[in-house]
VOGU-3710 file (C-alpha; in Angstrom, 3 decimals, decimal comma):
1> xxxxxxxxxx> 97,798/100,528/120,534  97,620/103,486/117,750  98,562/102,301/114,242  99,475/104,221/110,987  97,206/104,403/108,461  99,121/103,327/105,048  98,745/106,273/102,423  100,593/106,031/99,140  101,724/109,137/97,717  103,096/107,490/94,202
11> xxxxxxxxxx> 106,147/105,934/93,908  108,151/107,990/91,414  107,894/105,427/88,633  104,001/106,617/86,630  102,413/103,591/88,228  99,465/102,301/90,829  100,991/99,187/91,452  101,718/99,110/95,252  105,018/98,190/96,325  106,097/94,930/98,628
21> xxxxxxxxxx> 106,513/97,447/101,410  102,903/98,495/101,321  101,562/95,727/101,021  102,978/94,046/103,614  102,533/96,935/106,146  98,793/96,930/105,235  98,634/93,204/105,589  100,339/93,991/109,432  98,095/97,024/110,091  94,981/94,789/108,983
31> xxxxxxxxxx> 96,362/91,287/111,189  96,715/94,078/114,374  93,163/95,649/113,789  91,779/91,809/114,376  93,272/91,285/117,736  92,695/95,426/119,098  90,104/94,068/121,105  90,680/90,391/121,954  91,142/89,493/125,886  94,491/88,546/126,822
41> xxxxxxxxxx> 93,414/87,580/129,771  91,733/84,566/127,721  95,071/83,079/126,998  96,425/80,052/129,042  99,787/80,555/130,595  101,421/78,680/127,859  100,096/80,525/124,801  100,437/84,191/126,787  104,177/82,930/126,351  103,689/81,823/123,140
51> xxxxxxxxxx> 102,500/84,997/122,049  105,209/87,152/123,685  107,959/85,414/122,266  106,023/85,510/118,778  105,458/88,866/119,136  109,125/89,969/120,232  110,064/87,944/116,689  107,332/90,046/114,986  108,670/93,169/116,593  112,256/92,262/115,423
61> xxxxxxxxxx> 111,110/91,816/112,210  109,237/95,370/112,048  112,278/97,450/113,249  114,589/95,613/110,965  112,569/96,835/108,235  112,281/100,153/109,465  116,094/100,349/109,782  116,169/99,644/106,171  114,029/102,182/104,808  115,462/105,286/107,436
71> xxxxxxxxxx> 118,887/103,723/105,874  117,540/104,358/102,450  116,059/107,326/103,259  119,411/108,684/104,933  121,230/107,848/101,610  118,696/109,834/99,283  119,621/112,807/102,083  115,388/113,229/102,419  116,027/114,618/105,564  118,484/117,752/103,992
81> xxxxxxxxxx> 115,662/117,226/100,785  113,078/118,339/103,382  114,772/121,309/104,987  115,420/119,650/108,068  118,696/120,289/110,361  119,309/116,868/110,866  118,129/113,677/110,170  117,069/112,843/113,726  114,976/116,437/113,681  113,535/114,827/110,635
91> xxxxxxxxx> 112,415/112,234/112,282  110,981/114,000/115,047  108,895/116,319/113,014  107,877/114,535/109,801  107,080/111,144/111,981  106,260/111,788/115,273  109,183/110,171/116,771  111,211/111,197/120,062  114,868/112,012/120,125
//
C-alpha cells in the first residue's frame, strides 16, 4: 500500500499550529505504517471479517473527507487558480489521480 507523506505548506493565517485535518491524516498515515507488515493470514476467520467491515467504515470515512476538501477546493476555483483546464485535469496532474 503507498501512502502520502503529510507536508504542510502554511495555512494562510501567520501560524505553525497544524490544522485538525493534518493531524488527523498523520495520526491515519502513522496507525497504517504499524500494520504495513503484519500477516493477514494470522487473523481467524472472524476477525479477517471484522477487519474488512472496519476497514470499509474507515474507508468511508476517508473519502467523505476527501469529498469535503476537493468541494472546498472547487469553491476557492484552485483548480482555474493553478492554470489547469479543468478541475478533473487538476486532479490528474497536481495529485496523481486517474480520470
Amino acid at each position: 500500500m503507498a501512502t502520502a507523506t503529510i507536508e504542510r505548506s502554511g495555512d494562510g493565517g501567520g501560524t505553525s499550529s497544524v490544522d485538525p485535518f493534518a493531524r488527523s491524516l498523520q495520526t491515519m498515515q502513522a496507525a497504517l505504517a504499524d500494520v504495513v507488515d503484519a500477516p493477514a493470514w494470522s487473523l481467524t476467520d472472524e476477525a479477517l471479517t471484522d477487519r474488512i467491515t472496519a476497514t470499509l467504515a474507515v474507508s468511508a470515512g476517508v473519502d467523505e473527507l476527501l469529498a469535503r476538501l476537493v468541494g472546498s477546493a472547487l469553491e476557492r476555483e484552485l483548480a482555474r487558480l493553478a492554470g489547469a483546464s479543468s478541475p478533473t485535469a487538476w486532479l490528474a496532474c497536481a495529485h496523481g489521480l486517474s480520470r
